[in-house]
N, CA and C of each residue as an Amber inpcrd file, in Angstrom:
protein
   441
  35.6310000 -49.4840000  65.5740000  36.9590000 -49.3290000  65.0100000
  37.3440000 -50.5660000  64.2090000  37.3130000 -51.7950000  64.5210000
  37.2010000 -52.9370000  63.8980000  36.6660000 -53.3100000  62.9590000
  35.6900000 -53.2000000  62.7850000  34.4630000 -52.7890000  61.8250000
  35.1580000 -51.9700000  60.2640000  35.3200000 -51.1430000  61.1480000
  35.8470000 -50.0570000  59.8120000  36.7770000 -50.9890000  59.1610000
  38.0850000 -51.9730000  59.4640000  39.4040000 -52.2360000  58.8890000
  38.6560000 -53.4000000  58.2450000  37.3630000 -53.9980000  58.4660000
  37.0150000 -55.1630000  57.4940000  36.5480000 -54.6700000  56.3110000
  35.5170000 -53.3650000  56.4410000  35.3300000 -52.8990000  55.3000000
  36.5520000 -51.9750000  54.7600000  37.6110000 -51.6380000  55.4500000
  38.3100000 -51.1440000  54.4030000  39.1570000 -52.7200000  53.6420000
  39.3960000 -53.2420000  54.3800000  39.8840000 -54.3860000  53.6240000
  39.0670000 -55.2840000  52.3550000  37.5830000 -55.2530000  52.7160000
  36.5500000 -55.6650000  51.5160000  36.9730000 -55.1090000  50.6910000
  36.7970000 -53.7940000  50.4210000  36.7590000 -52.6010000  49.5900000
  38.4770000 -52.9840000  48.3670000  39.6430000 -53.1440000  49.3850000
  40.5900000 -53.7710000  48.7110000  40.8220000 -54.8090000  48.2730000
  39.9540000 -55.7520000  48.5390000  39.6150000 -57.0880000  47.6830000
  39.2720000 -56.5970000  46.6150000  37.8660000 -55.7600000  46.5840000
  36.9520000 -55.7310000  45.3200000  37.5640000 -54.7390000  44.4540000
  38.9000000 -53.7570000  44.8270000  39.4120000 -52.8510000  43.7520000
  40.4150000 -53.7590000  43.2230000  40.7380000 -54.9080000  43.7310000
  42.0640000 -55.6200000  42.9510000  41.0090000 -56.6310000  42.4830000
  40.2320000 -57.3750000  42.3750000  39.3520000 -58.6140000  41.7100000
  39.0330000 -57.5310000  40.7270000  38.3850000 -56.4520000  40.4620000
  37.9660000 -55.2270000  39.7090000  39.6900000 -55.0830000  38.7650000
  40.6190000 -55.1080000  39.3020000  41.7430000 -54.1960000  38.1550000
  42.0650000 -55.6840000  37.3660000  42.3300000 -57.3000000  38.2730000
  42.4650000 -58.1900000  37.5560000  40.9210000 -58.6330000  36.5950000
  40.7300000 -58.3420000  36.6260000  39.1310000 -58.6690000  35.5180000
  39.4540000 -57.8890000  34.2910000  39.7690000 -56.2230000  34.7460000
  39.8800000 -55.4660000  33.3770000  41.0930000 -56.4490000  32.6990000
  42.3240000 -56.4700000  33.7460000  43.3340000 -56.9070000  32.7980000
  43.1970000 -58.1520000  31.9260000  42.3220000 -59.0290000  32.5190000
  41.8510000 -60.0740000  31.9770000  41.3830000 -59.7850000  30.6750000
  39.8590000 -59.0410000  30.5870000  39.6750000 -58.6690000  29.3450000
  40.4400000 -57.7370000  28.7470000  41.6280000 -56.9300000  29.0120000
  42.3540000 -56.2300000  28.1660000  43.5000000 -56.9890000  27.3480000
  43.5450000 -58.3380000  28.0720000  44.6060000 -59.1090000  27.4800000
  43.8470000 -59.8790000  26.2220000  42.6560000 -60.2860000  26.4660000
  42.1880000 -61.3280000  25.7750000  41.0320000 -60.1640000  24.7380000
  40.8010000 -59.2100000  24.8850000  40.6270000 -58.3060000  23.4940000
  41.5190000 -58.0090000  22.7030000  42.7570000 -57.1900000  23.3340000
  43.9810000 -57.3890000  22.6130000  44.3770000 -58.7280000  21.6380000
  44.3070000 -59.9760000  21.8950000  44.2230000 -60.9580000  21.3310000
  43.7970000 -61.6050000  20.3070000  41.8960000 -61.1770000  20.7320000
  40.9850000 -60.9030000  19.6070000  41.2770000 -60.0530000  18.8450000
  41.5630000 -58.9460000  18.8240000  42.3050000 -58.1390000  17.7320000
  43.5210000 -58.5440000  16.6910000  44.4320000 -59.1000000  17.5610000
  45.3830000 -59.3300000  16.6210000  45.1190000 -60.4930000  15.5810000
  44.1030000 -61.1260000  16.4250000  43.9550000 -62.9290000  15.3030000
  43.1890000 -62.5450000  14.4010000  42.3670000 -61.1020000  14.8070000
  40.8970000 -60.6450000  13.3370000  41.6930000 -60.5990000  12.1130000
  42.9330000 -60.2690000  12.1890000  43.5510000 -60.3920000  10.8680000
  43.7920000 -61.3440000   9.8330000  43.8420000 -62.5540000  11.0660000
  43.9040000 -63.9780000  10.2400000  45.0630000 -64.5670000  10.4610000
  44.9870000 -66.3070000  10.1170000  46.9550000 -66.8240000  10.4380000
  47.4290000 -66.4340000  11.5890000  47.2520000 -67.0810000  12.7560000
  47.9260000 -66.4280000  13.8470000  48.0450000 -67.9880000  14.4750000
  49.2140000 -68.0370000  15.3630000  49.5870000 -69.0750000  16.0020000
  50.2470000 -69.0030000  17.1000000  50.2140000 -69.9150000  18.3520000
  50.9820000 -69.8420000  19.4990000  52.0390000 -69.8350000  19.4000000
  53.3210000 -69.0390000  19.7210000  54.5330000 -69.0700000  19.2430000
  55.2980000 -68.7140000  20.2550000  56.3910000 -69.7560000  20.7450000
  57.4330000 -69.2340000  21.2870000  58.5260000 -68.4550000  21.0380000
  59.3300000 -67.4700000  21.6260000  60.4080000 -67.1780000  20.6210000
  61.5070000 -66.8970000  21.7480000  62.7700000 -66.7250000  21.2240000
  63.9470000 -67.0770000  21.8900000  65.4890000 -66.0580000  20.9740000
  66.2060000 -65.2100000  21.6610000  67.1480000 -65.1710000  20.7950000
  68.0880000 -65.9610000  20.8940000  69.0550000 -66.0350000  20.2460000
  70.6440000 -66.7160000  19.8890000  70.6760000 -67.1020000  21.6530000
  71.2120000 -68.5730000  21.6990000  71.9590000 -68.9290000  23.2300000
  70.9000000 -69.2570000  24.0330000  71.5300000 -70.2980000  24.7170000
  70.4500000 -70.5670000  26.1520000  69.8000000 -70.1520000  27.1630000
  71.0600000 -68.4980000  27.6250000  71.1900000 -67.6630000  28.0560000
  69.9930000 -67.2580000  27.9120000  69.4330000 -66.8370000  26.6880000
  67.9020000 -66.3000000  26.8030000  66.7550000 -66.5750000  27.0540000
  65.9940000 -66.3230000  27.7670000  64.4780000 -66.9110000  28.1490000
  64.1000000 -66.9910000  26.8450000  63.0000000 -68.2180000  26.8380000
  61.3890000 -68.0360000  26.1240000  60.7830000 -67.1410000  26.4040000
  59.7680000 -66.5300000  25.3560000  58.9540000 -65.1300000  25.6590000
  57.6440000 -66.1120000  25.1870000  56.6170000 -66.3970000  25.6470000
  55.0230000 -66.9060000  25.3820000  54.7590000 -65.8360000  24.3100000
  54.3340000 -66.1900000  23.2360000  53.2160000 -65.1990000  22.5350000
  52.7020000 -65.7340000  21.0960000  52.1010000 -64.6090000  20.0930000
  51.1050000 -65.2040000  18.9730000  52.4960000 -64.7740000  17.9200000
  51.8720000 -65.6020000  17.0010000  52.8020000 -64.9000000  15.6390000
  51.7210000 -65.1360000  14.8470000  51.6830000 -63.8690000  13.9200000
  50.9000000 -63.0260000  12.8640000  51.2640000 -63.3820000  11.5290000
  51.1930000 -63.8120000  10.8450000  51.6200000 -64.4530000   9.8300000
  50.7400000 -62.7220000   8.1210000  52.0370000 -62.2840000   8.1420000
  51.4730000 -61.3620000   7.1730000  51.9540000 -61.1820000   5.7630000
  51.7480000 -60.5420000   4.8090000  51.8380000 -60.8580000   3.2540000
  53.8420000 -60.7430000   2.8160000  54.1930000 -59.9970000   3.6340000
  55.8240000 -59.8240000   3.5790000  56.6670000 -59.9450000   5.0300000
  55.7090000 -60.2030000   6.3200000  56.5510000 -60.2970000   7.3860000
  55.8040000 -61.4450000   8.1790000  56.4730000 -61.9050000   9.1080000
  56.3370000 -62.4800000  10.5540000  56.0260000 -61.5050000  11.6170000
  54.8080000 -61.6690000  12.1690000  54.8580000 -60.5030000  13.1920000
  54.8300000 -61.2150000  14.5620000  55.6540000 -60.6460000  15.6650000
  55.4350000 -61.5340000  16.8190000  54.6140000 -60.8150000  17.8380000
  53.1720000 -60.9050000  18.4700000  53.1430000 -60.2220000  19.5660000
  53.4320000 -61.3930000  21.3090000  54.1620000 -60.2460000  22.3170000
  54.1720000 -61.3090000  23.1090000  52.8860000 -60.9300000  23.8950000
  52.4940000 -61.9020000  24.5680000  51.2980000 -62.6640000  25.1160000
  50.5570000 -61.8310000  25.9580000  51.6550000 -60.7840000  26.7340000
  50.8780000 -59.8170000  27.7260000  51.3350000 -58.5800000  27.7520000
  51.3750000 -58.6070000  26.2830000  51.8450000 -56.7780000  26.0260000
  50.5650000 -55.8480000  26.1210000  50.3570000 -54.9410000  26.0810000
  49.6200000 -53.7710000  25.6400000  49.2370000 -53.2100000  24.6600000
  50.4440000 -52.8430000  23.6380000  50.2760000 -52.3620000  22.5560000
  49.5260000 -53.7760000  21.3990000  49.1080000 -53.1540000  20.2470000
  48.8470000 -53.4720000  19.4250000  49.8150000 -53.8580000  17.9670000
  50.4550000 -53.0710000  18.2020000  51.9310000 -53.2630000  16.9520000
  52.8930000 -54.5760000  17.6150000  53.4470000 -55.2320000  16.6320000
  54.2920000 -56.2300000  17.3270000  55.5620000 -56.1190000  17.7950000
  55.8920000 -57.0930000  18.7280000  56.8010000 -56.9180000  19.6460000
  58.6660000 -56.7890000  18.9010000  58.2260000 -57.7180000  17.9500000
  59.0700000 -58.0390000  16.7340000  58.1950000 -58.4360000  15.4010000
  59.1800000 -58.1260000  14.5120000  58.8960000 -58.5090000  12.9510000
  60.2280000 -59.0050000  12.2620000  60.0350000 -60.1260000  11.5510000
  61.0020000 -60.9930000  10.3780000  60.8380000 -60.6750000   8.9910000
  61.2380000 -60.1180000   8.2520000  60.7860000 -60.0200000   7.0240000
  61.1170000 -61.5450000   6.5830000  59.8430000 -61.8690000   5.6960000
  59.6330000 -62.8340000   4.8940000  60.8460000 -63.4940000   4.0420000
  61.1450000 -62.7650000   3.3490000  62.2770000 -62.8380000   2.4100000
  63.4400000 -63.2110000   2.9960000  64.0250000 -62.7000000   3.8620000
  65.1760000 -63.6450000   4.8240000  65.5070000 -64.6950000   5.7870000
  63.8970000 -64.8020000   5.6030000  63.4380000 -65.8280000   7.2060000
  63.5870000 -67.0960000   6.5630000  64.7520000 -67.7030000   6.6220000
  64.6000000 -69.4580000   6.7340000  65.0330000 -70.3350000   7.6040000
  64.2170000 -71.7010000   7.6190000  64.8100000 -72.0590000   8.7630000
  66.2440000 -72.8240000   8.6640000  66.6690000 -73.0280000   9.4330000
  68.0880000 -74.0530000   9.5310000  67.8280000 -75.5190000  10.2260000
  67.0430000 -75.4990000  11.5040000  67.0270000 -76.7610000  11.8090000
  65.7910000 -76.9000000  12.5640000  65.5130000 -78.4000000  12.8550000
  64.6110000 -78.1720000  13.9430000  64.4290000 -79.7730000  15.0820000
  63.9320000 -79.4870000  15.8620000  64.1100000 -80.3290000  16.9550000
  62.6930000 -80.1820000  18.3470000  62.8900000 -81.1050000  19.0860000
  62.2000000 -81.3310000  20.0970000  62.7840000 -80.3470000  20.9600000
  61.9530000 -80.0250000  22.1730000  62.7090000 -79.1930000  23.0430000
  63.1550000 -80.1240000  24.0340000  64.1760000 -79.6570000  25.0190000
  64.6200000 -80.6170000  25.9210000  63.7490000 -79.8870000  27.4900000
  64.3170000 -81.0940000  28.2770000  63.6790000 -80.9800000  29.3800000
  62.6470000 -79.5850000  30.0700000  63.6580000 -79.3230000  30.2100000
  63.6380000 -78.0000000  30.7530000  62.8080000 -77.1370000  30.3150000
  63.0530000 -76.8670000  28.4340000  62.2500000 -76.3270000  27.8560000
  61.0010000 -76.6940000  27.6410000  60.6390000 -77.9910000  27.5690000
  59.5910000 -78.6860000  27.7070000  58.6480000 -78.2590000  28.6540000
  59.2610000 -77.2520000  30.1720000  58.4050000 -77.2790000  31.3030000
  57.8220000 -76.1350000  30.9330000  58.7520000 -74.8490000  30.4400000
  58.2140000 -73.6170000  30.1440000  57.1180000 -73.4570000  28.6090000
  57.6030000 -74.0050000  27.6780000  57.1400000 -74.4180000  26.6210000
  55.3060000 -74.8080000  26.5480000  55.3470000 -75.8020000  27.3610000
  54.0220000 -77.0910000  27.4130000  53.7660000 -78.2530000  25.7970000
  53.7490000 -79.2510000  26.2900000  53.7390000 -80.2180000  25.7550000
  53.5630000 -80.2860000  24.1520000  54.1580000 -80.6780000  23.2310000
  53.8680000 -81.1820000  22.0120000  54.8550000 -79.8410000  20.9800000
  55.4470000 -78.9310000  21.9160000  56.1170000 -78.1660000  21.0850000
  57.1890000 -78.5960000  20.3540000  57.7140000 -78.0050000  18.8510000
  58.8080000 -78.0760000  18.0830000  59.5630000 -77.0170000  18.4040000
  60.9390000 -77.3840000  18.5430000  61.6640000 -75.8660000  18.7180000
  62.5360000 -75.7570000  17.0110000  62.4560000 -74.3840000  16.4160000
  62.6700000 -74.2050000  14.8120000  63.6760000 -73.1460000  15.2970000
  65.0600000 -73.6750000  14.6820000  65.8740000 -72.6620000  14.8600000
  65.8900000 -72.3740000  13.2680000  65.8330000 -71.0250000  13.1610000
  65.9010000 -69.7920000  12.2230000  66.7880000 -69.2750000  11.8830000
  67.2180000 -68.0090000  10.8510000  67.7490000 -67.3640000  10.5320000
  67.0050000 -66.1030000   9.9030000  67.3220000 -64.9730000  10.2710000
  66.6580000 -63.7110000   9.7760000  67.7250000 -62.5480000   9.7040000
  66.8830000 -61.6010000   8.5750000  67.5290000 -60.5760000   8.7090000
  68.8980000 -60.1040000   7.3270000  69.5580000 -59.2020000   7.1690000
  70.3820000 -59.4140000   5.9090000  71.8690000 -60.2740000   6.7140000
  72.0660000 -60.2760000   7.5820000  73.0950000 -60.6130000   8.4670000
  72.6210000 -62.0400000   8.8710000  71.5570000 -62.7990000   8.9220000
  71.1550000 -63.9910000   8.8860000  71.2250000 -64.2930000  10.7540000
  70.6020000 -63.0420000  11.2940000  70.9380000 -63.3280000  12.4680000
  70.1240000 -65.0010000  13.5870000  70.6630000 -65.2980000  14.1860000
  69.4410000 -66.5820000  14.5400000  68.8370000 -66.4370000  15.6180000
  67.6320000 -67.1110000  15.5990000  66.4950000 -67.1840000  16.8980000
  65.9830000 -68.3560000  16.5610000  64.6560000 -68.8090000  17.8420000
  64.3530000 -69.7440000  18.1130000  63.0310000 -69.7020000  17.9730000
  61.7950000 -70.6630000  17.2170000  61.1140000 -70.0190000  17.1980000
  60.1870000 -71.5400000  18.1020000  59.2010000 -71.1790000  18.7350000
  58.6700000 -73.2940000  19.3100000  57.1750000 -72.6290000  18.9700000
  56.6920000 -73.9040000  18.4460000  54.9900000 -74.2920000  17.8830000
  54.5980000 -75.5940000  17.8740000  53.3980000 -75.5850000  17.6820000
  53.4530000 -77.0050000  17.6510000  53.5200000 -77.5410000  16.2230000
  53.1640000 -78.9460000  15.8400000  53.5900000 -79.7410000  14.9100000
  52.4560000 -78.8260000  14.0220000  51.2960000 -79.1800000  13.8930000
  50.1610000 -77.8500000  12.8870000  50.6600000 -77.0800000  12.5630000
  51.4480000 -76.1760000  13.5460000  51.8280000 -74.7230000  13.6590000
  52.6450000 -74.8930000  12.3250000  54.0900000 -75.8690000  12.5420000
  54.9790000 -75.8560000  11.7900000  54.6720000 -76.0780000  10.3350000
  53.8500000 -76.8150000  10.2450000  53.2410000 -76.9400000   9.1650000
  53.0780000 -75.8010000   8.1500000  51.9600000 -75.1950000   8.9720000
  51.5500000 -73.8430000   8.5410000  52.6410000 -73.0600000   8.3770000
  53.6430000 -72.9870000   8.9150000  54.3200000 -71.7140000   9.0800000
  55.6220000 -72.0330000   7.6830000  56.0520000 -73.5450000   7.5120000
  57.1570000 -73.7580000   6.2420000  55.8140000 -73.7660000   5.1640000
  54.3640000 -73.9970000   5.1520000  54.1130000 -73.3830000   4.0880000
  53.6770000 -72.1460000   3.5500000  53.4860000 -71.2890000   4.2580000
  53.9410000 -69.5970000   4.5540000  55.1640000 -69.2430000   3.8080000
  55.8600000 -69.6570000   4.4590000  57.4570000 -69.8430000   3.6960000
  57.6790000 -69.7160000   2.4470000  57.4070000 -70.9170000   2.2680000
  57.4200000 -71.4750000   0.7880000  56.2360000 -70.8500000  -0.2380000
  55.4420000 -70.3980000   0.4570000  54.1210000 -70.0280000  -0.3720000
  54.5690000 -68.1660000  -0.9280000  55.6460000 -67.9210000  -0.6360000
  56.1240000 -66.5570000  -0.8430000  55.6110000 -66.0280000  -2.5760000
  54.7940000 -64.5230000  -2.6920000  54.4130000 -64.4160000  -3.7510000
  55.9540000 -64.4870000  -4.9840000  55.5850000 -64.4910000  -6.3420000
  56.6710000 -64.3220000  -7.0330000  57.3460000 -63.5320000  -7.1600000
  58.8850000 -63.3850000  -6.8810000  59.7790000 -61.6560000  -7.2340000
  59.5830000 -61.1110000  -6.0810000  58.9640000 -61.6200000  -5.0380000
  58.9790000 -61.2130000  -3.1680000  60.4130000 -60.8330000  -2.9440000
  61.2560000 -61.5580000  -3.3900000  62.7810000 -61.2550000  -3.1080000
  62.8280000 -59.9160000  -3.3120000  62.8950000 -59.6850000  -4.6670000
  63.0280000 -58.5770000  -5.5090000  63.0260000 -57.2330000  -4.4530000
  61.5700000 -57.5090000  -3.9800000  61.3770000 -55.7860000  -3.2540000
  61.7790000 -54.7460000  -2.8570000
């Protein structure tokens, strides 16, 4: 009788080490997928207020949008999108304490504006990142406005 509850208990080790493995590689194919496109960066994001958590994830850097996926979604389409054309930034800064813990080290926090209403969010990368991402910006094709 004893016997039996170790192997049923083995058995429930090896179906949960078995479902965390798939998820493992389902997270990190998903991943590989989204970066095959190209331009992709670690990106925090945040809406308006303190009130809101950080969400961990990549941003997609594409010919007319910002695409955000977060970090342990499923789908393939992004979680959010910025169109290009309205996305500028307003300010930017170090993160503070706190944010610093959730964040991890060396992040910029870029507060934004998007949208026709200029709504704001938060976006954290690191110093490279930022780089890349105001010359994205700025690198907008000609008459992009226009569209």
């Amino acid at each position: 009788m004893g016997g039996s509850t170790v192997v049923d208990a083995g058995w429930l080790i090896a179906v949960v080490l078995v479902f965390l493995l798939l998820a493992a590689v389902a997270v990190a194919g998903r991943r590989a997928l989204i970066e095959r496109g190209g331009g992709t960066v670690d990106c925090g994001l945040r809406g308006p207020g303190a009130d809101h958590a950080w969400r961990l994830g990549v941003a997609s850097y594409q010919p007319g949008e910002l695409r955000w996926h977060q970090v342990f979604g499923l789908l393939l389409r992004p979680d959010e999108s910025f169109p290009r054309q309205t996305l500028t930034v307003v300010s930017r800064r170090r993160p503070d304490p706190a944010e610093a813990n959730s964040l991890g080290p060396g992040m910029v926090v870029v507060e934004c504006r998007t949208g026709e209403r200029g709504e704001p969010l938060e976006l954290a990368m690191s110093e490279s990142a930022l780089t890349g991402f105001l010359a994205w910006l700025e690198a907008a094709p000609p008459a992009s406005h226009l569209g």
